[in-house]
Structure formats: C-alpha cells, structure tokens
C-alpha positions as CSV (number, residue, x, y, z in Angstrom):
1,X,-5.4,5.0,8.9
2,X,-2.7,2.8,10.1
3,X,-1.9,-1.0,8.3
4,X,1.1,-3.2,9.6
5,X,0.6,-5.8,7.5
6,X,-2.7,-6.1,6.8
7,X,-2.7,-5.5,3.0
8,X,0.3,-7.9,2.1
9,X,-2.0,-10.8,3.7
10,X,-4.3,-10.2,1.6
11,X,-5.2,-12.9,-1.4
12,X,-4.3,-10.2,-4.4
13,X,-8.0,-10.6,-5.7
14,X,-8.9,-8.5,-3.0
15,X,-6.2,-5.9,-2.6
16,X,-8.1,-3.5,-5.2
17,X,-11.0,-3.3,-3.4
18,X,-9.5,-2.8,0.0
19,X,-7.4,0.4,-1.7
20,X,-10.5,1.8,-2.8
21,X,-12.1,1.8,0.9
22,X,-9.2,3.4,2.0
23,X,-9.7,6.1,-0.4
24,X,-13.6,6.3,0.8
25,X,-12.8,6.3,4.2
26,X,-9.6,8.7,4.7
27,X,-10.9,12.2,5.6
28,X,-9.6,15.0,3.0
29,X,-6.2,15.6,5.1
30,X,-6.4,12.3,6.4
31,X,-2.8,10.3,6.0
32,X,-3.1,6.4,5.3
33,X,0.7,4.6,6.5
34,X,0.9,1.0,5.5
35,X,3.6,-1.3,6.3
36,X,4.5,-4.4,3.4
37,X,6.5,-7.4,3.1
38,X,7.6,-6.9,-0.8
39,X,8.0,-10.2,-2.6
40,X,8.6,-10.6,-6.4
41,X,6.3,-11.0,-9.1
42,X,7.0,-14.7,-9.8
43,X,6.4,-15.7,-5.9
44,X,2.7,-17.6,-6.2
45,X,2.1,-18.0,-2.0
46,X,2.5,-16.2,0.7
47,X,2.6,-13.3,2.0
48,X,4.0,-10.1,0.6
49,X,3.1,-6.9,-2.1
50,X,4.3,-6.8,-5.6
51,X,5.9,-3.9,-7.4
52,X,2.3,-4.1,-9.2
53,X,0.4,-3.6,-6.1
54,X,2.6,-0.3,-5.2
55,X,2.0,0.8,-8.7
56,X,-1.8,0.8,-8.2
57,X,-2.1,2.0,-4.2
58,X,-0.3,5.3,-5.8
59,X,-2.3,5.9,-8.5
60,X,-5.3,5.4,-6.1
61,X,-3.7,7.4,-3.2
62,X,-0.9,10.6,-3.5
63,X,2.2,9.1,-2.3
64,X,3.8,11.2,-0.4
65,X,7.1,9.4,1.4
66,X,8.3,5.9,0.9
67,X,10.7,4.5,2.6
68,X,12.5,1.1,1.7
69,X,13.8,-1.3,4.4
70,X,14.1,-4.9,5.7
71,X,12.2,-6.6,8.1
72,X,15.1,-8.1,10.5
73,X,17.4,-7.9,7.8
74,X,16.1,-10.6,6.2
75,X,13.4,-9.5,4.0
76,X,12.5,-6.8,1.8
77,X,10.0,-4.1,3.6
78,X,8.3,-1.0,2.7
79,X,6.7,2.2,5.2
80,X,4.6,4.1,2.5
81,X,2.8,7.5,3.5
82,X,0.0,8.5,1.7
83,X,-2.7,11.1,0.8
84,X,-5.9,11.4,-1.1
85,X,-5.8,12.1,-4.5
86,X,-6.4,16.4,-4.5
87,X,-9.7,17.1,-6.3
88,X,-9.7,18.4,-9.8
89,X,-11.5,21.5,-9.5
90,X,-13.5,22.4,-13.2
C-alpha cells in the first residue's frame, strides 16, 4: 500500500481510523510506504503529521525504515516503511 500524502491531509480525528484499515487491509508480508509533511504539535491548520501521529502508526504497524527529509528544502518530510505487527503465537 502506497500513500504520498494522503494521511497528513487528513483532519487528525480521522487519522486513527485510517491506520487501522491499513492494518486490515495489508496482506501478512504486505509493506505499507507513506509519505508526510511533518508539522509541530502547536500548528492548529493545515496540513502535516505530528510526532504524535508517528508515535501511533508504529505502534499499530512494525516500522521497519524511516527516512527523514525535506520537501524542496523547505519543509520537514518523512518516507516511513512499514510492516504488520508479527502475530503473538500462544
């Protein structure tokens, strides 16, 4: 599954629940890759993910490589690769 900038568009009410239908959908090797703006936590609008929202896609999903950047050298971006959580086997 593949999002360049879907999720960091999203009003932050809904960001949750679209983290958890990743997690539904993605097969058991499947890779999710999702592009983000990063903002701060004090910026009200606009687009962008917060250090909080990072915090709960990988304790949803198994992160697996993140790499920081900037979008045109002007703003704050992230690549994040991730995995479904492995099953706890009893």
């Amino acid at each position: 599954i593949l999002d360049i900038g879907c999720f960091h568009s999203l009003p932050p009410t809904n960001r949750y629940a679209y983290i958890q239908k990743i997690d539904q959908l993605l097969s058991e090797s499947g890779t999710f890759m999702i592009y983000m703006f990063l903002k701060s936590s004090s910026e009200v609008s606009g687009p962008g993910a917060t250090d909080t929202d990072i915090q709960q896609i990988t304790h949803e999903l198994h992160l697996v490589e993140r790499k920081d950047g900037t979008e045109r050298g002007l703003r704050p971006s992230i690549w994040l690769t991730l995995q479904r959580n492995p099953k706890v086997s009893d």
